[in-house]
N, C-alpha and C positions, 0 to 999 in steps of 0.2 A: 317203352315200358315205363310205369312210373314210377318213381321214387319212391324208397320204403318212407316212412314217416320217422321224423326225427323223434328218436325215444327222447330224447335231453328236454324236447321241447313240451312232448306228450306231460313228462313227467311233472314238468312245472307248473302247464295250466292245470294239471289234476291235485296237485298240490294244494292252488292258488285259493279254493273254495274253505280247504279245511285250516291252514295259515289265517284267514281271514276273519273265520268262526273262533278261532283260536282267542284271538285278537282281541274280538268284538266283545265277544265273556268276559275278559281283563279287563278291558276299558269299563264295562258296565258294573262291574265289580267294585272300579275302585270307585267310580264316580260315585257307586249305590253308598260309600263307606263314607260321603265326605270328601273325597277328592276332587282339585278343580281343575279342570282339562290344561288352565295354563301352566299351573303346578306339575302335571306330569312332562317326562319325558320319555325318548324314544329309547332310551336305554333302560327304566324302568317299568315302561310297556313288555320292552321286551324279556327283562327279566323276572316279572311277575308270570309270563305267560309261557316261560321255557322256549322262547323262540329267537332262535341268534338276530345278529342285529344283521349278520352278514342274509341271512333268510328273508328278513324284515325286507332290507333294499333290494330283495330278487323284484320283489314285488310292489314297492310304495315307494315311491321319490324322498316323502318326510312323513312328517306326522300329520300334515294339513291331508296331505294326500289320502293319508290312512282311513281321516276324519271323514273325508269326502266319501267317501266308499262305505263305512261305515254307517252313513247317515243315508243314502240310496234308500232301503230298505224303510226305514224309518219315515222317510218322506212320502213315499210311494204308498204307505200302510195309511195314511193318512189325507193324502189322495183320492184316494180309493176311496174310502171312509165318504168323504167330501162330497162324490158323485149321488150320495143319498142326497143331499139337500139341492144340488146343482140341477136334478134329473125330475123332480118334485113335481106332476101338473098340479093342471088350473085348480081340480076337484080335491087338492089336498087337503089337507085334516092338519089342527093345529097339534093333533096328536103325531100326526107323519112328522109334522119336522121337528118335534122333539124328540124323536125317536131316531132321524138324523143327526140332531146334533147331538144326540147320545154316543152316537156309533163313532163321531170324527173326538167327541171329548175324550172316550174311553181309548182311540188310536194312541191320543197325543199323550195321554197320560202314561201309556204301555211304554212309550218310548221318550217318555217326556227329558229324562238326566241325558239321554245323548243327543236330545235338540237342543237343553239350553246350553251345553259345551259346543254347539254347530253354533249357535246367535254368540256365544262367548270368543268363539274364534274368530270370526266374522267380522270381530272388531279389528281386527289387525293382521289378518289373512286374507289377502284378495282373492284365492282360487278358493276357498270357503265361501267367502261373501257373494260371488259371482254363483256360486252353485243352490245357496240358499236363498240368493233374488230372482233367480232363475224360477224355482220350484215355488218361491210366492206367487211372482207373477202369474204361473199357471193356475194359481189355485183363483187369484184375481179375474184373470180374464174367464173361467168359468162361471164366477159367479156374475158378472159382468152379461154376460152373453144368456147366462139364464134371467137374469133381469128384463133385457132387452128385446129376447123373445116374449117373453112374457107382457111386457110392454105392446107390442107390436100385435100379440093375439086381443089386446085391450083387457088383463087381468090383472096390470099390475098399474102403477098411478104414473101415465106417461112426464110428466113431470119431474118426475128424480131423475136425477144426473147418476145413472146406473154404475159409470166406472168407480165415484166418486162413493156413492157409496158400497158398493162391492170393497172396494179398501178400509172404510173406515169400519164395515161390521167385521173382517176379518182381522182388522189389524184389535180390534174391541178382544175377540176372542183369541187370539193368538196371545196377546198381552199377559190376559184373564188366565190364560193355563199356564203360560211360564210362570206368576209368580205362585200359584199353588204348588209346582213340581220346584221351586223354590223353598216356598215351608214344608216341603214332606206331604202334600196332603193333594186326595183325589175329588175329582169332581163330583159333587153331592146328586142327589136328584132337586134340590130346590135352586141349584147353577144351575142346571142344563135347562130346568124349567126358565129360568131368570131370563137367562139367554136368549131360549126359545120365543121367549115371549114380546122383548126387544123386535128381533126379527122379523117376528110373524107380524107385529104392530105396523113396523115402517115396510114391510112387502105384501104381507099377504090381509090386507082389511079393503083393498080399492074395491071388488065389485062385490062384496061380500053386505 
């Protein structure tokens, strides 16, 4: 016969989602006020959010931990976002990829205060940094790999060192958003145009 299900255990992973939400609203809160992710602590997380500290450690090792978890979401929204320009054919429109890079500017802006506390931590958090190089890389070898096919169908300028620059237009725009979510301010349509058009110059003009 099998074993009933441990309630203790039931109860915690059901918990775990809405502790988390809890959490996520505090932190976005304070950062939204001026607060800087090094500045806080776990016991002022916790007690802005009405959430014990003894509740807290059910579930997060520390606060990098929290961070990590926290930033999942944020990354993956952005991600996401990213596969519009990653996924782009041959017969694209310099309109399509502006309208791509609309979609990943307006991600990172939605979640911009709790990426630059993930690059803020990052500095001296190695299970942060390790989790935030992780999720660039992915975003890199995407674009890298759409370069290369692209290349190899003869539409894009065989010639560019494709990883080489997959890094440097993303590390351009990655840059380019944090310091706007920096000064308070979102991306215009004469950015995304700016941007787009960088892009579209050094990828998309070889058979055109």
């Amino acid at each position: 016969m099998a074993s009933a299900p441990n309630k203790k255990r039931v109860s915690r992973a059901g918990r775990r989602p809405v502790i988390t939400a809890t959490l996520s609203a505090t932190v976005t809160t304070l950062l939204a006020d001026g607060e800087r992710w090094t500045d806080l602590s776990i016991e002022r997380i916790c007690a802005e959010s009405g959430v014990a500290r003894s509740t807290f450690y059910l579930f997060f090792e520390d606060q990098g931990h929290l961070l990590t978890e926290l930033a999942d979401d944020a990354l993956e929204a952005i991600t996401g976002a990213g596969e519009g320009w990653w996924s782009l054919p041959r017969d694209a429109t310099r309109a399509d990829l502006e309208k791509a890079v609309e979609d990943i500017f307006v991600a990172y802006a939605e979640h911009g205060l709790l990426l630059t506390a993930v690059v803020e931590a990052a500095a001296y958090d190695g299970r942060v940094r390790e989790h935030l190089e992780d999720s660039l890389e992915h975003s890199f070898a995407a674009v890298t790999q759409h370069i290369t096919t692209a290349q190899n169908d003869g539409w894009m300028d065989p010639g560019l060192d494709a990883d080489t620059i997959a890094h440097w237009l993303s590390w351009m725009g990655e840059s380019g958003l944090r310091a706007l979510v920096h000064r308070g301010e979102r991306p215009t349509r004469r950015l995304i145009e700016a941007y787009a058009g960088i892009v579209w110059n050094v990828l998309y003009t070889f058979d055109r």
